[in-house]
MARDREN-406419 format. One line per field, with one value per atom (N, C-alpha, C): residue number from 1; atom name; x, y, z. Coordinates in steps of 0.02 Angstrom, whole numbers, plus 50000, padded with zeros to 5 digits. Example, Ala and Ser with C-alpha at 12.3 -4.5 7.8 and 13.67 -1.06 7.14 Angstrom:
2
resi	1; 1; 1; 2; 2; 2 .
name	N; CA; C; N; CA; C .
x	50660; 50615; 50660; 50642; 50684; 50645 .
y	49716; 49775; 49835; 49888; 49947; 50002 .
z	50390; 50390; 50390; 50354; 50357; 50394 .
***
This chain:
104
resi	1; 1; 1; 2; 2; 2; 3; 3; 3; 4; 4; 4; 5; 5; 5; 6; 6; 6; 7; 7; 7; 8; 8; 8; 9; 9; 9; 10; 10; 10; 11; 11; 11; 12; 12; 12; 13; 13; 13; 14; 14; 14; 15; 15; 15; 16; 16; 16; 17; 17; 17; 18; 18; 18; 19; 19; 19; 20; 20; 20; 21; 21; 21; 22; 22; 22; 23; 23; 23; 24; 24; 24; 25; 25; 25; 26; 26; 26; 27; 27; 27; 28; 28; 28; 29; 29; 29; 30; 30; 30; 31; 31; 31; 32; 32; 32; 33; 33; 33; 34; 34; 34; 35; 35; 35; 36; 36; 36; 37; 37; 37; 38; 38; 38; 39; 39; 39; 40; 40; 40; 41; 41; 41; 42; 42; 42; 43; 43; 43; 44; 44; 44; 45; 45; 45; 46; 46; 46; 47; 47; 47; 48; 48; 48; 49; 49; 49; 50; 50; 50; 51; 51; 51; 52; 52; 52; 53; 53; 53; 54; 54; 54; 55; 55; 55; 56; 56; 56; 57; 57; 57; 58; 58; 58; 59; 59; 59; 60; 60; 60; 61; 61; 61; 62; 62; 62; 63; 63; 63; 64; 64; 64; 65; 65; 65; 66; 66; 66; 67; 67; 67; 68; 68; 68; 69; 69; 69; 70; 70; 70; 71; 71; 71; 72; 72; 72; 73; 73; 73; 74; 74; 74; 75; 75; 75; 76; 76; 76; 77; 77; 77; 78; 78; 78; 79; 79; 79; 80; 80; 80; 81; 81; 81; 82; 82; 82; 83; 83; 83; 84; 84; 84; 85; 85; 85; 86; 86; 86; 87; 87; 87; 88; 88; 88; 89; 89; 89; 90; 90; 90; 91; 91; 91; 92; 92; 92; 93; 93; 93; 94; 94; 94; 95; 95; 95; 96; 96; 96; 97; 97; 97; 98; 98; 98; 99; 99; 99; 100; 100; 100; 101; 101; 101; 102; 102; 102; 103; 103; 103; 104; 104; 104 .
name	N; CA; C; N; CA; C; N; CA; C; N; CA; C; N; CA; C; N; CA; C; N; CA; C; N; CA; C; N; CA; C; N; CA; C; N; CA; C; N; CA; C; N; CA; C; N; CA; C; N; CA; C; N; CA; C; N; CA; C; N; CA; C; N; CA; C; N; CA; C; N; CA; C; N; CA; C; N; CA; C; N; CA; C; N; CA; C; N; CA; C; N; CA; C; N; CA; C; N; CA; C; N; CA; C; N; CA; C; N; CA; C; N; CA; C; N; CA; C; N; CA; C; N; CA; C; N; CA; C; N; CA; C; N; CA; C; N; CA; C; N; CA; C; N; CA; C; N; CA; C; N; CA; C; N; CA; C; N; CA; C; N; CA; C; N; CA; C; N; CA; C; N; CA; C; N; CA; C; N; CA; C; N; CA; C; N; CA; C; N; CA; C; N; CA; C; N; CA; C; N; CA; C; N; CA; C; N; CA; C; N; CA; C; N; CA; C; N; CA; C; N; CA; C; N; CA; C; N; CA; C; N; CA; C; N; CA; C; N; CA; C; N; CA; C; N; CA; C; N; CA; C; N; CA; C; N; CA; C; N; CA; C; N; CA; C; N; CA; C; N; CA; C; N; CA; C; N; CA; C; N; CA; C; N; CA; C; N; CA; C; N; CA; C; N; CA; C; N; CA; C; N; CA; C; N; CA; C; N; CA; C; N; CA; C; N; CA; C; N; CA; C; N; CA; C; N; CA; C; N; CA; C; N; CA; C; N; CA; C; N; CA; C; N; CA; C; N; CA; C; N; CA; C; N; CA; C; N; CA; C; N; CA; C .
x	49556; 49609; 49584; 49519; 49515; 49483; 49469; 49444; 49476; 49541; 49615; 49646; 49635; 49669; 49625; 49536; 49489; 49511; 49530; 49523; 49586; 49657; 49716; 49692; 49639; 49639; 49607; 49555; 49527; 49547; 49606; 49633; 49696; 49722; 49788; 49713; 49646; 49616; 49606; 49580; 49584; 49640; 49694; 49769; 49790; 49749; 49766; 49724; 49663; 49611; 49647; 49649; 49680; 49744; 49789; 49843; 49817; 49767; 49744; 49695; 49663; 49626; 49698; 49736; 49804; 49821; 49846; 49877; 49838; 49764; 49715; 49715; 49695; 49706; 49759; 49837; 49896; 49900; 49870; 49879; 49818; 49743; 49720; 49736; 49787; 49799; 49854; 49912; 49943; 49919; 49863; 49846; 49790; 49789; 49744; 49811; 49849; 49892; 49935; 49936; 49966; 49919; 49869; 49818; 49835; 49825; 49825; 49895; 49950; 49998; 50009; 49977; 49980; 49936; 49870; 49842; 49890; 49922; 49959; 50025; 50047; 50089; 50063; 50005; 49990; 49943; 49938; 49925; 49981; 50056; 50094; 50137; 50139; 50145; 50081; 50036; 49992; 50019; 50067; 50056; 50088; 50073; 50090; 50126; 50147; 50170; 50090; 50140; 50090; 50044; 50027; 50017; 50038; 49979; 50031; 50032; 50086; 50106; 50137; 50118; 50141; 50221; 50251; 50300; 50320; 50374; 50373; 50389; 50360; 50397; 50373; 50316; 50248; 50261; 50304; 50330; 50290; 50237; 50185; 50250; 50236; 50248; 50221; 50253; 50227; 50274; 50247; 50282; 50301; 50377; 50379; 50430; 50436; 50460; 50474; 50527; 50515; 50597; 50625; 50687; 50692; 50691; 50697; 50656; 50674; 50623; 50629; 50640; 50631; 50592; 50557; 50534; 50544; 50553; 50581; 50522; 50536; 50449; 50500; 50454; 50451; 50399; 50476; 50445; 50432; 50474; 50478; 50489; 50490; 50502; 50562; 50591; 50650; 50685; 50659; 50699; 50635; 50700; 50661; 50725; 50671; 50723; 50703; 50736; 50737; 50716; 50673; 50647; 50647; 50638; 50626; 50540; 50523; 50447; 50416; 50449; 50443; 50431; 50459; 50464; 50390; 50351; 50290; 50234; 50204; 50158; 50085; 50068; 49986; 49986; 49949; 49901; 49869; 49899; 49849; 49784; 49740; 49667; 49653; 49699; 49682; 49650; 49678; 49656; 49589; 49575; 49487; 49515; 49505; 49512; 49468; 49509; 49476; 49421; 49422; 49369; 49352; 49300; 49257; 49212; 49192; 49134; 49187; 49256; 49274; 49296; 49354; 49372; 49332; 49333; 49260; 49311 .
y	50578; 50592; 50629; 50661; 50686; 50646; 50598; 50532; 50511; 50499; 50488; 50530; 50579; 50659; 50653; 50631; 50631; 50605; 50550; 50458; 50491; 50493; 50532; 50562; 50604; 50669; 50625; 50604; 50571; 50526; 50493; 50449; 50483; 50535; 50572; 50595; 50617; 50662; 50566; 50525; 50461; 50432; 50451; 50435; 50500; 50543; 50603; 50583; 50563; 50553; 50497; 50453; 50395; 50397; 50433; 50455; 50500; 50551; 50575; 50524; 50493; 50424; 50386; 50381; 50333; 50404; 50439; 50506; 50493; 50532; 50519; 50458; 50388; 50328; 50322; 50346; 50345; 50376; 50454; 50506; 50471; 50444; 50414; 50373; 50317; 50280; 50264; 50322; 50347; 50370; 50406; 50454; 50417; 50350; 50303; 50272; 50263; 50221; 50259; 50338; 50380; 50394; 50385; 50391; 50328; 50261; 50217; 50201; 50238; 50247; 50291; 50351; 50392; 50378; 50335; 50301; 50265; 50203; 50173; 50196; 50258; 50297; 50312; 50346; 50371; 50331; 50260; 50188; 50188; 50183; 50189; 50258; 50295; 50353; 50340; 50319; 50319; 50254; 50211; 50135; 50179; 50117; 50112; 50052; 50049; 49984; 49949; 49884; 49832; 49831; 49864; 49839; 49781; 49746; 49697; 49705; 49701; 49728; 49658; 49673; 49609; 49659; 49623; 49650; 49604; 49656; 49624; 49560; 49522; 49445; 49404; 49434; 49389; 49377; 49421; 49392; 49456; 49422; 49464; 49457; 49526; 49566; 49611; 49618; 49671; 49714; 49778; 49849; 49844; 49855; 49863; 49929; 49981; 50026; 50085; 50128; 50164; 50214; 50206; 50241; 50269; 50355; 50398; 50380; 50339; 50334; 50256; 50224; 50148; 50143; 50074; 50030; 49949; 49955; 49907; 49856; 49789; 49754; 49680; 49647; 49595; 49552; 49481; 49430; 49367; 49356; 49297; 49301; 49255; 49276; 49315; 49351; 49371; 49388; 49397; 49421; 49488; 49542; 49590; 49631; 49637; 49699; 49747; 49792; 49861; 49857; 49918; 49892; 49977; 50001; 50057; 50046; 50113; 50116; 50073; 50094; 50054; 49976; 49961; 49869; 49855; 49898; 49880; 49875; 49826; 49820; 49792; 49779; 49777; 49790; 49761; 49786; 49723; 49695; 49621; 49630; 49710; 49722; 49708; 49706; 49710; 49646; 49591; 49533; 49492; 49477; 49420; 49349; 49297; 49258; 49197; 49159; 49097; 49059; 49039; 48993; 49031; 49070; 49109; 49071; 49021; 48968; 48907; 48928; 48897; 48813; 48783; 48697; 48667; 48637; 48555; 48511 .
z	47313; 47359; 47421; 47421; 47482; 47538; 47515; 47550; 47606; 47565; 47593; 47659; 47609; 47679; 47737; 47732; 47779; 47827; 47805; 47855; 47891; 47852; 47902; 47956; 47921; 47991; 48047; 48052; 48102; 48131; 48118; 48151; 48175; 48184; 48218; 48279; 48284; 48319; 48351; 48342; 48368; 48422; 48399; 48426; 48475; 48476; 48512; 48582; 48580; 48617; 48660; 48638; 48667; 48700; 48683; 48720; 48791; 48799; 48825; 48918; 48862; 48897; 48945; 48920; 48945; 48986; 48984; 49048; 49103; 49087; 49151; 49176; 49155; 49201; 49233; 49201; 49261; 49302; 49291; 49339; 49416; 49387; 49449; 49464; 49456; 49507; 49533; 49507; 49549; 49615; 49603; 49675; 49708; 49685; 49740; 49786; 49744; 49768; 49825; 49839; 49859; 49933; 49924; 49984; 50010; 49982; 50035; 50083; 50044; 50084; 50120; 50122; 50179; 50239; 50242; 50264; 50321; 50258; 50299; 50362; 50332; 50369; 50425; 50432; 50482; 50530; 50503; 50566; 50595; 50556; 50568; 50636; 50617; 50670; 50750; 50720; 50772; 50834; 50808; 50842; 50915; 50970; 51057; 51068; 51108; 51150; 51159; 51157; 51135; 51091; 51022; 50944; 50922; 50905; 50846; 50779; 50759; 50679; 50637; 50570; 50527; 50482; 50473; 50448; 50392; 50360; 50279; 50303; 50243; 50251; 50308; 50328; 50389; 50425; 50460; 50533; 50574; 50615; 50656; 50732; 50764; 50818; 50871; 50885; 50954; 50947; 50952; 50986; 51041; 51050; 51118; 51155; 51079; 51081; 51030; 51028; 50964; 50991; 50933; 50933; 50851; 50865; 50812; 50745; 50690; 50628; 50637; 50696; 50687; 50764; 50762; 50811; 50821; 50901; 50931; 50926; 50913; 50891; 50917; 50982; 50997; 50943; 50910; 50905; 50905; 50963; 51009; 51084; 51133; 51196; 51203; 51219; 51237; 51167; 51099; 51047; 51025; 51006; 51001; 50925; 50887; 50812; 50835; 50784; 50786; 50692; 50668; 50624; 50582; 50518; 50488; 50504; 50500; 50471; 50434; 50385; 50319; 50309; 50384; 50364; 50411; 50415; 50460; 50385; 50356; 50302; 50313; 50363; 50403; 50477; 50494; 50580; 50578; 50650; 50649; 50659; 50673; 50683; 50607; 50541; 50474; 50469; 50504; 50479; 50502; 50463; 50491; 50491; 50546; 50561; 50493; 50457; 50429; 50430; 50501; 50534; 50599; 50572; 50617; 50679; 50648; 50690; 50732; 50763; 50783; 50751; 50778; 50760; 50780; 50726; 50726; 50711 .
***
């Protein structure tokens, strides 16, 4: 029987560890995920007139203004939104062009 009681014990100190292992992996990548959005915030705070910005749902723009916690973003001739922060999700400097070596 004490065989028995052994194996118990080591497997609650097993299940303790592992619960432990699972905390720390959520707690880091929560706080990766927390940097790259403050990151993004503060591309954000930084933009000017004339930026181009991709916004949710891929519709690329231009800055062409900024009123209180939103910006005015041309994206077509003569149509212009008004937009939250929030709806700004890249920087057209983010992107690399496909076909680098030019159409053949």
């Amino acid at each position: 029987m004490n065989t028995a009681a052994a194996q118990g014990g080591g497997s609650g100190i097993f299940m303790l560890l592992v619960l432990a292992a699972m905390f720390l992996l959520i707690l880091f990548s929560g706080r990766g995920q927390k940097k790259r959005e403050a990151e993004r915030m503060a591309k954000v705070n930084a933009l000017q007139k004339g930026d181009s910005v991709i916004l949710t749902g891929g519709i690329v723009g231009v800055v062409a203004g900024f009123k209180d916690n939103a910006i005015e973003v041309k994206i077509a001739e003569g149509v212009k939104v008004t937009i939250l922060k929030s709806g700004i999700v890249g920087f057209l400097t983010d992107i690399t062009p496909v076909n680098q070596g030019g159409a053949k």
